[in-house]
Z-matrix of the N, CA and C atoms (Angstrom, degrees):
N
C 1 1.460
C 2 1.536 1 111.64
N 3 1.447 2 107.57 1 -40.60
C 4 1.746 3 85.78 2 175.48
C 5 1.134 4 105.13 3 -96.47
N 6 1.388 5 145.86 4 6.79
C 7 1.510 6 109.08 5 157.00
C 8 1.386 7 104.54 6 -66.21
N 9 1.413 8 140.89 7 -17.78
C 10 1.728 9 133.73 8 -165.66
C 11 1.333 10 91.97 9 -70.95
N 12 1.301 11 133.41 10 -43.87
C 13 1.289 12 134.45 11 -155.04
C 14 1.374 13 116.80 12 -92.16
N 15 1.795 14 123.73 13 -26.86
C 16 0.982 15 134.11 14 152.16
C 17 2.037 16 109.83 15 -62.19
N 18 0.824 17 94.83 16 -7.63
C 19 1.580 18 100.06 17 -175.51
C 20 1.401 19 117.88 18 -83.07
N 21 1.261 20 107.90 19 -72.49
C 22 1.485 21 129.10 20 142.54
C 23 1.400 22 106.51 21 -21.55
N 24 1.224 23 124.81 22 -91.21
C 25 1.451 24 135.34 23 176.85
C 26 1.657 25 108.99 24 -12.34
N 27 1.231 26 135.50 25 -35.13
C 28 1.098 27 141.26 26 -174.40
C 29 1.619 28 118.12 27 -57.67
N 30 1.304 29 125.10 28 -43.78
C 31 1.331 30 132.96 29 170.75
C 32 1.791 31 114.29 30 -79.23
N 33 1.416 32 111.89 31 3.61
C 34 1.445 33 120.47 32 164.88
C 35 1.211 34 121.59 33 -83.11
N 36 1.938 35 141.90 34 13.23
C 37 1.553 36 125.37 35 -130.84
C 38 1.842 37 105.09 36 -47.67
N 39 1.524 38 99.98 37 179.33
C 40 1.257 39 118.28 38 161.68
C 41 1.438 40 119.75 39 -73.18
N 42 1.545 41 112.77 40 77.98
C 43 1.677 42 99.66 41 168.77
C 44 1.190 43 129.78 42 -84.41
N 45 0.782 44 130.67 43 159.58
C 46 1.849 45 131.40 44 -147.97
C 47 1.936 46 97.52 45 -125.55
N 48 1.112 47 98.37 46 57.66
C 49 1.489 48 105.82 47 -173.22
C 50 1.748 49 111.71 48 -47.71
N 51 1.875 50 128.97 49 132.39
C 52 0.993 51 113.77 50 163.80
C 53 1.499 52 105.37 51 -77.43
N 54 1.050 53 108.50 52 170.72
C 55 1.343 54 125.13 53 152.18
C 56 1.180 55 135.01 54 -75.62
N 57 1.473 56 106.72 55 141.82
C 58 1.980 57 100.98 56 166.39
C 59 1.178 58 131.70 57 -43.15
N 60 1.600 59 103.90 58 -34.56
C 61 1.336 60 104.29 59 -159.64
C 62 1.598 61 150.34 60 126.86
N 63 1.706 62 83.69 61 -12.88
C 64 1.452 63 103.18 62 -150.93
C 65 1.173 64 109.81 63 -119.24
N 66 1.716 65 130.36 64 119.22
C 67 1.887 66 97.95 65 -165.61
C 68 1.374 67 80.68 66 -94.90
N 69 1.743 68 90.34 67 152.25
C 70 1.639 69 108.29 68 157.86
C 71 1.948 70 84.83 69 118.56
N 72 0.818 71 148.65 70 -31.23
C 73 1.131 72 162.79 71 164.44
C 74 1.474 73 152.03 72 -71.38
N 75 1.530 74 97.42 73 2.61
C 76 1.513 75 119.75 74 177.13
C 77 1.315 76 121.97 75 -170.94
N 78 1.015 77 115.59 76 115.79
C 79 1.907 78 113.40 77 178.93
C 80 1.819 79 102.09 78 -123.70
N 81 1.600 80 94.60 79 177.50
C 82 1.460 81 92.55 80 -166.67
C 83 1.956 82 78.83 81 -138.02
N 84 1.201 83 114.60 82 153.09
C 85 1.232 84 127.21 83 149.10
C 86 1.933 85 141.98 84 -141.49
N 87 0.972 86 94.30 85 166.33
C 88 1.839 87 88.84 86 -160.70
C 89 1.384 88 88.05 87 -100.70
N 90 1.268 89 105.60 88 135.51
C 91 1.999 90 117.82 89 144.36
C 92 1.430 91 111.83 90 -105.32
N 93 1.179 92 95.89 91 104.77
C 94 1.775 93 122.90 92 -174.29
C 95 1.450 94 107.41 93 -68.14
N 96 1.558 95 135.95 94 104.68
C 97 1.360 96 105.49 95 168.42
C 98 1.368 97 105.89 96 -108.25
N 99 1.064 98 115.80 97 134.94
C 100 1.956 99 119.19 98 144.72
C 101 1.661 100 125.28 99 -19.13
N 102 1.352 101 121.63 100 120.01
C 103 1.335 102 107.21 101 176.46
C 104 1.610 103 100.70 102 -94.35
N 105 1.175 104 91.18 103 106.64
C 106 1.715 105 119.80 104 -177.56
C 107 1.412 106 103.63 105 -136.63
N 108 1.278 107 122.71 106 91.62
C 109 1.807 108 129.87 107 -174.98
C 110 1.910 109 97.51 108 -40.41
N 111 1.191 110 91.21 109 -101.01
C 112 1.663 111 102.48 110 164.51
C 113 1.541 112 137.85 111 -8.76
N 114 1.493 113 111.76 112 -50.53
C 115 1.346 114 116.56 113 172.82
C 116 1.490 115 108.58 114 -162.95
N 117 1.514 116 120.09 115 71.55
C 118 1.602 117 114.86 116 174.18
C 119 1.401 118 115.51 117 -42.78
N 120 1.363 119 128.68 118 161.94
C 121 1.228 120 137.51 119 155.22
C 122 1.578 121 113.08 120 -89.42
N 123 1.266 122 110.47 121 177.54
C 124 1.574 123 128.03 122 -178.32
C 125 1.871 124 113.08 123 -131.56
N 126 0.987 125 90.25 124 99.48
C 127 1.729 126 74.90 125 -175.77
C 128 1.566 127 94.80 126 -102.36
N 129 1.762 128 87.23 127 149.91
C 130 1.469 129 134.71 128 -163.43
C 131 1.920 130 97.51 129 -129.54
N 132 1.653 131 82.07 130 157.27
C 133 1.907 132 95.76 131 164.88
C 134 1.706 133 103.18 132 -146.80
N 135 0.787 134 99.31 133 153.94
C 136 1.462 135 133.88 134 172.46
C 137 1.399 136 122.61 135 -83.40
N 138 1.349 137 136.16 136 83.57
C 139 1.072 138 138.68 137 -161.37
C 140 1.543 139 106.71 138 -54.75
N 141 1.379 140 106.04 139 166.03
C 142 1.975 141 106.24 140 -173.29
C 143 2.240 142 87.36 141 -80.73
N 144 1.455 143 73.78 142 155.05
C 145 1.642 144 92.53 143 172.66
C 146 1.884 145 122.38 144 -77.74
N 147 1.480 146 97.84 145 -18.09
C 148 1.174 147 117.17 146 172.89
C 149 1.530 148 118.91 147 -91.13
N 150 1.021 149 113.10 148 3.41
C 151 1.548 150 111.83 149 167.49
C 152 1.228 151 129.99 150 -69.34
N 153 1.560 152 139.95 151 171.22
C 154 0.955 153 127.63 152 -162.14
C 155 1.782 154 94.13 153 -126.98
N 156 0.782 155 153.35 154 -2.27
C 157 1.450 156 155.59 155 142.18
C 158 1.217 157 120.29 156 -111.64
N 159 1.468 158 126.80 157 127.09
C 160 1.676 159 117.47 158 175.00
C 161 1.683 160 112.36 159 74.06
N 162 1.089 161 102.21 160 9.79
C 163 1.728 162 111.61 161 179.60
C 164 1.945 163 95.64 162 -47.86
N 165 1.376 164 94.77 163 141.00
C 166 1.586 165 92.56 164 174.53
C 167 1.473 166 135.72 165 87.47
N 168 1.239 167 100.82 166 -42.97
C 169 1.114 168 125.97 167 164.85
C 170 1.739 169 136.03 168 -26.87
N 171 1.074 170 122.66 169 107.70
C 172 1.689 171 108.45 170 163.18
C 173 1.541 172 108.45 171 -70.06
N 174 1.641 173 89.10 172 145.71
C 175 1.681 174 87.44 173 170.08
C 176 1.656 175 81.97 174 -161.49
N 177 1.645 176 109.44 175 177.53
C 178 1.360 177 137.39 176 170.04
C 179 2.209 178 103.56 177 -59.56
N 180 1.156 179 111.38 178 152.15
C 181 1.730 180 106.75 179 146.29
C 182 1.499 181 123.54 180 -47.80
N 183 0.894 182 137.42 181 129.99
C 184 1.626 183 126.04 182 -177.77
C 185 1.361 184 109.10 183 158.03
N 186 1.258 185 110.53 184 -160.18
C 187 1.770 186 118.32 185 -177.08
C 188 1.420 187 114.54 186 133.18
N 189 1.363 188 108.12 187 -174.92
C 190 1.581 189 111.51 188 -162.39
C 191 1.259 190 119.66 189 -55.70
N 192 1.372 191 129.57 190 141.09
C 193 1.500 192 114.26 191 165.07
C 194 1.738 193 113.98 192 -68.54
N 195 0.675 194 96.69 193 177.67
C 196 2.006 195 107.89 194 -169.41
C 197 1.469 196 99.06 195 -151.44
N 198 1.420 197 107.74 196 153.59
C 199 1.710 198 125.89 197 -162.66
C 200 1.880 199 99.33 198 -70.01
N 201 1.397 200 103.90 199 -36.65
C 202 1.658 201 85.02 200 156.65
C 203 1.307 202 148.83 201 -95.36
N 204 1.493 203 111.61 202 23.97
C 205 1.705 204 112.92 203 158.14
C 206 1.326 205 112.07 204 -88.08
N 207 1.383 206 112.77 205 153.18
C 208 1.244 207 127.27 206 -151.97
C 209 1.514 208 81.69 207 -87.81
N 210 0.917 209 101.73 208 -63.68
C 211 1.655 210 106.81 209 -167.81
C 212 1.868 211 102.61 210 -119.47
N 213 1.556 212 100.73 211 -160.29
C 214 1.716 213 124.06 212 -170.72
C 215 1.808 214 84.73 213 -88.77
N 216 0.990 215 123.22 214 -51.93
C 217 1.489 216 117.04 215 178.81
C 218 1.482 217 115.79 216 -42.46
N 219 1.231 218 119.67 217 -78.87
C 220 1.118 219 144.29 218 161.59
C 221 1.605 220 103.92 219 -10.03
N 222 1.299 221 101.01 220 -74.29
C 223 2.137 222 103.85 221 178.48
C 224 1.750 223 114.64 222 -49.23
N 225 1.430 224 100.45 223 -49.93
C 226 1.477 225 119.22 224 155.54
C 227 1.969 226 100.10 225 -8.11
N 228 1.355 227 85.51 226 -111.92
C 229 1.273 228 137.91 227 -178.09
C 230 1.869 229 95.69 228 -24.98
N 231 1.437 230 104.34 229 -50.59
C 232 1.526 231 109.74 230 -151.19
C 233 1.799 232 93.39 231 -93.91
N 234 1.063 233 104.16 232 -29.44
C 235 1.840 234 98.34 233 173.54
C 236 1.872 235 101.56 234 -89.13
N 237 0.871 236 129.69 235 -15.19
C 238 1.198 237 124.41 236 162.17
C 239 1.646 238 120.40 237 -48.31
N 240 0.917 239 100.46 238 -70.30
C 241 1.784 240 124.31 239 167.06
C 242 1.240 241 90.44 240 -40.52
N 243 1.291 242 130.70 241 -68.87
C 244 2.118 243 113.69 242 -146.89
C 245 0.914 244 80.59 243 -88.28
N 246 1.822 245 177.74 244 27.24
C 247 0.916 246 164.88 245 158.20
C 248 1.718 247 107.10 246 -101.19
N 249 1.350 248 127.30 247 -63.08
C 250 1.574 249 136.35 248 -159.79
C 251 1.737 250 95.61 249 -116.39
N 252 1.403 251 134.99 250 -18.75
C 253 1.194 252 139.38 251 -167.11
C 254 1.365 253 105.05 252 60.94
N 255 1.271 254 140.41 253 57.39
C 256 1.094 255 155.25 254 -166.29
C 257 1.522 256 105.77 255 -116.35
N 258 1.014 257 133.21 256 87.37
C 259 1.604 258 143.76 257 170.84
C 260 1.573 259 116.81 258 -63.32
N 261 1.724 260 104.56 259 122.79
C 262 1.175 261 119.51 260 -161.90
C 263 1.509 262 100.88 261 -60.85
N 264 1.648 263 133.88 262 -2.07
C 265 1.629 264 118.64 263 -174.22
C 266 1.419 265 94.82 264 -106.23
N 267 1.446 266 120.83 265 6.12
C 268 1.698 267 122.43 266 166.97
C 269 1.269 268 118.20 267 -90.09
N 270 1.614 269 117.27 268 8.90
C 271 1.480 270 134.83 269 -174.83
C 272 1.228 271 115.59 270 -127.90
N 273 1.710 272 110.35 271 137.44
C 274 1.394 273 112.77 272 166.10
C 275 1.295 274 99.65 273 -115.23
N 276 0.937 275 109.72 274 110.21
C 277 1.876 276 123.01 275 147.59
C 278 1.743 277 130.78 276 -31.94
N 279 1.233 278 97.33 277 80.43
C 280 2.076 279 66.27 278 -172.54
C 281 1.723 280 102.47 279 -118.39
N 282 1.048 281 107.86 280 16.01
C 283 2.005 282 87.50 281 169.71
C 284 2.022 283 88.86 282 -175.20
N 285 1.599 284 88.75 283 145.51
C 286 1.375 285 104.80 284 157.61
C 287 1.540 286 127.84 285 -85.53
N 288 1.042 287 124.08 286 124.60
C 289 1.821 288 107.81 287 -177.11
C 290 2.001 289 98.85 288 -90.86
N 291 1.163 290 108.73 289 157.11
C 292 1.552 291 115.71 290 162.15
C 293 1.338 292 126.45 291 -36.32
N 294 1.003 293 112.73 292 110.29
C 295 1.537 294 118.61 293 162.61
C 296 1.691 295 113.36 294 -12.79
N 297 0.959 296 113.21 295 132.46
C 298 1.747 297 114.25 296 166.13
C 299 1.681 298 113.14 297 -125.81
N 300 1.028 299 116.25 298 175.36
C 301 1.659 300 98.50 299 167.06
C 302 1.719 301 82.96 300 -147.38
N 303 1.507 302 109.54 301 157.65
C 304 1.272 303 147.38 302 -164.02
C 305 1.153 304 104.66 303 -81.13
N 306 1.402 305 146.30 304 167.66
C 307 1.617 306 136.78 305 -172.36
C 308 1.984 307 91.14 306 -94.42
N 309 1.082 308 98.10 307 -15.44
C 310 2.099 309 97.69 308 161.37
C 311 1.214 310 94.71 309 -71.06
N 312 1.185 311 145.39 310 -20.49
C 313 1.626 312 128.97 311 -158.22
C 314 0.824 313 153.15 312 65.24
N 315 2.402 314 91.58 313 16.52
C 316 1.299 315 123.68 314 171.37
C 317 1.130 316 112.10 315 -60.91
N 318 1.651 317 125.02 316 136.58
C 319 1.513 318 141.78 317 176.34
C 320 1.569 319 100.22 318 -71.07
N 321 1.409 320 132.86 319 89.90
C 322 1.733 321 137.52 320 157.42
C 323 1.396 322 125.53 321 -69.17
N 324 1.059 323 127.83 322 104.28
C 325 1.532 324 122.21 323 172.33
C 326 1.921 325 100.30 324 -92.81
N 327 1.328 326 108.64 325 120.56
C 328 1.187 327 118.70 326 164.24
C 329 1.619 328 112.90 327 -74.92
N 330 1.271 329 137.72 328 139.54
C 331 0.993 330 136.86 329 157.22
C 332 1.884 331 125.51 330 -134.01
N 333 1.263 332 117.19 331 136.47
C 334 1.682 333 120.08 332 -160.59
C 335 1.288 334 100.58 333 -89.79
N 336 1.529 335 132.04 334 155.41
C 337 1.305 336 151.16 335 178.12
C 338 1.376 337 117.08 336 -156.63
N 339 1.828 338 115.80 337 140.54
C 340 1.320 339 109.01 338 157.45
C 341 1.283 340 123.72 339 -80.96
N 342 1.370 341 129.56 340 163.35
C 343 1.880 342 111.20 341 134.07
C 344 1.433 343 86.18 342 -147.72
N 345 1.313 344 91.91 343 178.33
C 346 1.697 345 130.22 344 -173.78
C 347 1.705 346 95.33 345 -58.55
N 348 1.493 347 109.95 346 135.77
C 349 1.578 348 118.60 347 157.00
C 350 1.513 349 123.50 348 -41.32
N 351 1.207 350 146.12 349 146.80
C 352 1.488 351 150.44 350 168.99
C 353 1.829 352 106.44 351 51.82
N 354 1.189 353 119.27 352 43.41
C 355 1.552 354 127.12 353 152.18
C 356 1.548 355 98.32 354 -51.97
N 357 1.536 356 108.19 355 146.61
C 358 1.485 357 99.37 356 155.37
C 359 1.149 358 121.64 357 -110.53
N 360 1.699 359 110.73 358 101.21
C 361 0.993 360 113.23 359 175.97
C 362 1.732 361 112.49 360 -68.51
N 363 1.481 362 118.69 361 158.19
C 364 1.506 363 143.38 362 166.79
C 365 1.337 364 128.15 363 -89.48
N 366 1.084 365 175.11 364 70.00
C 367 0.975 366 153.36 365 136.63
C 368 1.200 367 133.27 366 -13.43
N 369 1.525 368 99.24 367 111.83
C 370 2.266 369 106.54 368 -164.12
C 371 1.434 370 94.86 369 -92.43
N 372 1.461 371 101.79 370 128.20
C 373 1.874 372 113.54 371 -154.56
C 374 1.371 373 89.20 372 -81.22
N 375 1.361 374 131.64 373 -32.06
C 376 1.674 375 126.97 374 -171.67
C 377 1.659 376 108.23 375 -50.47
N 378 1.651 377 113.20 376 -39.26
C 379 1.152 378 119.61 377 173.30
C 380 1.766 379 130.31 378 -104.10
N 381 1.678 380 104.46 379 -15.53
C 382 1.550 381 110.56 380 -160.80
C 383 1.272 382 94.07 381 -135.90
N 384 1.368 383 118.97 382 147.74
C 385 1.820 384 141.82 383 175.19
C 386 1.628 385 81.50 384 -82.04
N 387 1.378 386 114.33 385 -68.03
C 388 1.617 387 131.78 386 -152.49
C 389 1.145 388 108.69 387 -141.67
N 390 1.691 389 98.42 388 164.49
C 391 1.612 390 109.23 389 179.54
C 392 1.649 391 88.73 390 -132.38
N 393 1.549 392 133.55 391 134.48
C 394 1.620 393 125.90 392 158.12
C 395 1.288 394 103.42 393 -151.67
N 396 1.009 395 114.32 394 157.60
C 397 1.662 396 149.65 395 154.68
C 398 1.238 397 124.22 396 -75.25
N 399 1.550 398 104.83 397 126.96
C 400 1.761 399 113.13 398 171.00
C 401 1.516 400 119.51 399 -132.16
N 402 1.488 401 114.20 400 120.79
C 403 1.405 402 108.25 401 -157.50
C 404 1.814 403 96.30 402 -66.67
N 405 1.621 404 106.24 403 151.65
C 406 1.251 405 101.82 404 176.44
C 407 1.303 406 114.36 405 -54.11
N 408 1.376 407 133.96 406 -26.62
C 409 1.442 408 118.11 407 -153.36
C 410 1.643 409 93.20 408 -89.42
N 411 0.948 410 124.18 409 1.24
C 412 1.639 411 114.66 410 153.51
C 413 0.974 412 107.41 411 -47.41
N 414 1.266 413 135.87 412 -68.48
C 415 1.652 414 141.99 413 -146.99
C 416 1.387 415 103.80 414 -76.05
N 417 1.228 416 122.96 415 -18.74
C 418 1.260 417 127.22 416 -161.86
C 419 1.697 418 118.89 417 -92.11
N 420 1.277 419 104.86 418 -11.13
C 421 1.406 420 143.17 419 167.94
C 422 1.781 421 106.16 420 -77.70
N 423 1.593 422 120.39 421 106.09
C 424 1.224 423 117.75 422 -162.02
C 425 1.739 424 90.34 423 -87.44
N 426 0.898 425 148.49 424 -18.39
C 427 1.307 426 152.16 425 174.24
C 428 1.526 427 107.08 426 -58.14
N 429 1.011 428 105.30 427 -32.59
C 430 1.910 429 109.27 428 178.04
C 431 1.310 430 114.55 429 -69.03
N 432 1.258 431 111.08 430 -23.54
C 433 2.062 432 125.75 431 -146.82
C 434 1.895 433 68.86 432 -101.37
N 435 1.644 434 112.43 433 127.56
C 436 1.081 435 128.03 434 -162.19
C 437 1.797 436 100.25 435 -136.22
N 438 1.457 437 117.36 436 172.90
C 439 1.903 438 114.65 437 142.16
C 440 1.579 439 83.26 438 -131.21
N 441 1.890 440 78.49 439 160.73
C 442 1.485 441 103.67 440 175.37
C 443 1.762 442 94.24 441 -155.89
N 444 1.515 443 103.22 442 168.58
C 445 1.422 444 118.16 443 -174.50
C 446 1.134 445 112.51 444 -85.49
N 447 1.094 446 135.79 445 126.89
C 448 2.271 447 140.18 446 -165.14
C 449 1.978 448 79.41 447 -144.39
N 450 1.366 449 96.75 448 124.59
C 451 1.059 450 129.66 449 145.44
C 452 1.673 451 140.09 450 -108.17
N 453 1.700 452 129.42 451 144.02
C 454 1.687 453 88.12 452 -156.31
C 455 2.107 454 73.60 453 -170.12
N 456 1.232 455 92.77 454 -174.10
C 457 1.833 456 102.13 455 -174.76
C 458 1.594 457 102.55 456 -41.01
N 459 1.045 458 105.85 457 -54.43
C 460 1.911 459 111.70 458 -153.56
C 461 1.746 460 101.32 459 -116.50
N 462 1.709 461 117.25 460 -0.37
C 463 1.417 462 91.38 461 -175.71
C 464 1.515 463 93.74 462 -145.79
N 465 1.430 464 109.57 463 -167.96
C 466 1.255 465 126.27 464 -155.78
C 467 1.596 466 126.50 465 -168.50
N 468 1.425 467 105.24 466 37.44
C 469 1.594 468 131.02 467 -171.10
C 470 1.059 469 139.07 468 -81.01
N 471 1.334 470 129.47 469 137.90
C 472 1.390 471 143.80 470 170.94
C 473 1.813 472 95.14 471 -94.92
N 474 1.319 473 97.88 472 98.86
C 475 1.671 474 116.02 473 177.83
C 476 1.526 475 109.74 474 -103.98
N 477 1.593 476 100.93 475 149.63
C 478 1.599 477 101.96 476 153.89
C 479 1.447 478 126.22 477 -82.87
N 480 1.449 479 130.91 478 132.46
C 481 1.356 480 141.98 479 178.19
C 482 1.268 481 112.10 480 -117.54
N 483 1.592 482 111.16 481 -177.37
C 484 1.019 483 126.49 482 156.99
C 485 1.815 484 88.26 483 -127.12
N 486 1.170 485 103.13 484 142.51
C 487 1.744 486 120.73 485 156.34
C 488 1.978 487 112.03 486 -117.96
N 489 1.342 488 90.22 487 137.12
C 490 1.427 489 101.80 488 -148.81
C 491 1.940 490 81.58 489 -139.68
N 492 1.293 491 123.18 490 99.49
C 493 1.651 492 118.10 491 165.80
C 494 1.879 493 77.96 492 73.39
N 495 1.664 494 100.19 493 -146.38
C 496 1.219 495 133.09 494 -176.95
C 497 1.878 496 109.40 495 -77.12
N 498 1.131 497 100.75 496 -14.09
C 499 1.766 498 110.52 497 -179.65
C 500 1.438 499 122.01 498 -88.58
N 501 1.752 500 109.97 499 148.67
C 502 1.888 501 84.26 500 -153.91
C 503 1.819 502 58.52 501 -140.43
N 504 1.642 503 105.59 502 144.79
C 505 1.221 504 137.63 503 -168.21
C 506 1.407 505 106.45 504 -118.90
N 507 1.535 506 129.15 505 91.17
C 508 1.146 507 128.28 506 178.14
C 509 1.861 508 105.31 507 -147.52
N 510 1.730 509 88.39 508 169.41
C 511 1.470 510 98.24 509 152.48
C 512 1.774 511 94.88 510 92.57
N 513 1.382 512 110.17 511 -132.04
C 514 1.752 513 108.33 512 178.28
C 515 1.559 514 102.72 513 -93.75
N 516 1.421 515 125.74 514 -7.15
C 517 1.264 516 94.29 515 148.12
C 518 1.256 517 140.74 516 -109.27
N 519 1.484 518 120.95 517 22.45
C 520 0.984 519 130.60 518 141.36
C 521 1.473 520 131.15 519 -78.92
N 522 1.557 521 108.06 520 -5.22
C 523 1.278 522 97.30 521 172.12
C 524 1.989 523 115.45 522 -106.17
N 525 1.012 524 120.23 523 -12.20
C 526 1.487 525 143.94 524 145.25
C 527 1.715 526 103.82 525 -37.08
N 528 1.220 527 110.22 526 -53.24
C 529 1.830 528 110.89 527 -167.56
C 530 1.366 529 107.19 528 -85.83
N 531 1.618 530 108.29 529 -33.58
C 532 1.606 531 106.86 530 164.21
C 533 1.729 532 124.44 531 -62.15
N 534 1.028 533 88.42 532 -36.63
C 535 1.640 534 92.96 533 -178.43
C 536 1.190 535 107.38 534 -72.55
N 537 1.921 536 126.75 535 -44.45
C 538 1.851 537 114.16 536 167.84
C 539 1.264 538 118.80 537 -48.67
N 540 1.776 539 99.92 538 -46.27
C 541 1.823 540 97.50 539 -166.76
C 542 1.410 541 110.47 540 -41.45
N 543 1.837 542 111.51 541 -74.31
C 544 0.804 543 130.21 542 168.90
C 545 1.414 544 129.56 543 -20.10
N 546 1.250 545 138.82 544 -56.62
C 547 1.621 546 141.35 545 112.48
C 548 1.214 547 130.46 546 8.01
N 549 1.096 548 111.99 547 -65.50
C 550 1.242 549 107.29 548 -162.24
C 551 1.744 550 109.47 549 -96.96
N 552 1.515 551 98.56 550 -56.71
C 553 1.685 552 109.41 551 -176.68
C 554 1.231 553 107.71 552 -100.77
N 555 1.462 554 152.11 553 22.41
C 556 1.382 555 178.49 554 24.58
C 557 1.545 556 80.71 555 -167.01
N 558 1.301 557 129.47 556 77.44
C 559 1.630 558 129.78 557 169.22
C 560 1.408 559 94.54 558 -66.17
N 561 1.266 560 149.68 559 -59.37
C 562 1.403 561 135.96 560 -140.25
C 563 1.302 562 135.37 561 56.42
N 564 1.605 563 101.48 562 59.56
C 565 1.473 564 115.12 563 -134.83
C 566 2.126 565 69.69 564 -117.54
N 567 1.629 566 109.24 565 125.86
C 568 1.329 567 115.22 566 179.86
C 569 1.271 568 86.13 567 -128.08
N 570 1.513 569 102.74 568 132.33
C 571 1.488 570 103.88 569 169.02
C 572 1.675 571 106.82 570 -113.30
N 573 1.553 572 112.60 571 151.10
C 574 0.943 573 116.73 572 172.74
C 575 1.608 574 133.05 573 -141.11
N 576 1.346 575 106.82 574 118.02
C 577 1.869 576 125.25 575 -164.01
C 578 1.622 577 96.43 576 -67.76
N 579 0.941 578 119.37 577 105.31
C 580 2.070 579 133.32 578 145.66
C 581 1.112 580 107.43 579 -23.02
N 582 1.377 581 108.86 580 -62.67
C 583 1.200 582 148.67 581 -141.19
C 584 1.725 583 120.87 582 -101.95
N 585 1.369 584 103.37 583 -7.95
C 586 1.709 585 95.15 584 -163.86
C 587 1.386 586 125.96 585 -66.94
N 588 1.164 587 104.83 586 18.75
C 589 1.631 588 114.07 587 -168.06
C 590 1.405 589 113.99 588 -116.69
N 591 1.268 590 118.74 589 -4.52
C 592 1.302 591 123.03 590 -144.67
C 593 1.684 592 117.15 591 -157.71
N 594 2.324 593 96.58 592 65.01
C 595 1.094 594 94.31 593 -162.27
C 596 1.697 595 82.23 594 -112.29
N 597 1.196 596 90.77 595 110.73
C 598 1.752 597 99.90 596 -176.72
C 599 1.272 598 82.68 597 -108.31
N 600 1.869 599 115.51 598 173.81
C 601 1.450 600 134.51 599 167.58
C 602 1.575 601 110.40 600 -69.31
N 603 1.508 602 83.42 601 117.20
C 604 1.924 603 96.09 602 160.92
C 605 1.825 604 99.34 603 -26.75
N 606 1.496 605 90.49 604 158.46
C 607 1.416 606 107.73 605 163.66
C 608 1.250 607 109.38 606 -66.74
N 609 1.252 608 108.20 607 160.00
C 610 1.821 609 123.03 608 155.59
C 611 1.643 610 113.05 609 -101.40
């Protein structure tokens, strides 16, 4: 399976996107896989519960760019590290995915990487509950691809996820992992919102 995906991966290069310019306005993130021929993993983190945006949250390694990354790689790479302690010479880089932007209308550059099986990754508690891994062929299993109810500042949804252990995989980063699967191992992974019409205010 990952040579298919390293295969694929080939018409993605590594672009080294500058930035606009602008903090608050662009982040970059890594999808880490495991070099596991057979069934790589995907590592994920768990945002801290004490945060003040996105508290809770699954998402990719990554985060805002800042006036000193050179580039979208660079933020990549460099919020990776303070997040999982994951050192950019424990990574191979091999493809950029398309720009996405966030329902904020943050500019995301996804970017793909290997490393070695059983790293120990960290989780830096200032920013992360957790750090885990899910072998792709989870996702690949249409019985997994679930909805569940996410409530939050401005909404009040019956979303599609993945639930993985105690971790529930939705929102833009579930739609980031749909778009690789799909890509790479042609999952045919369609997601579909109940709900997309009907982002009224959470309860009080």
């Amino acid at each position: 399976m990952l040579k298919r995906i390293t295969e694929r991966l080939h018409a993605m290069p590594v672009d080294r996107i500058r930035p606009f310019g602008v903090e608050g306005l662009e982040a970059a993130i890594l999808i880490a896989l495991t070099r596991e021929p057979e069934n790589p993993k995907i590592i994920f983190t768990k945002r801290a519960e004490h945060l003040n945006s996105h508290r809770g949250e699954v998402a990719f390694p990554g985060g805002k760019w800042e006036p000193g990354d050179e580039d979208l790689l660079v933020t990549a790479l460099r919020e990776t590290r303070e997040e999982i302690d994951l050192p950019p010479d424990k990574i191979q880089v091999i493809a950029g995915l398309p720009v996405n932007r966030t329902r904020q209308l943050m500019r995301v550059k996804p970017y793909v990487g290997l490393i070695e099986a059983g790293l120990p990754l960290i989780a830096n508690p200032e920013e992360l509950d957790a750090v885990f891994e899910v072998p792709v062929s989870y996702f690949l299993d249409p019985a997994n691809l679930t909805v569940d109810y996410f409530v939050g500042p401005d909404y009040a949804l019956n979303m599609p996820c993945f639930i993985y252990d105690d971790y529930r995989i939705w929102g833009f980063s579930l739609m980031v992992l749909t778009d690789f699967l799909n890509a790479t191992v042609d999952a045919g992974i369609h997601l579909v919102y109940p709900d997309c019409a009907d982002l009224r205010p959470a309860p009080r």
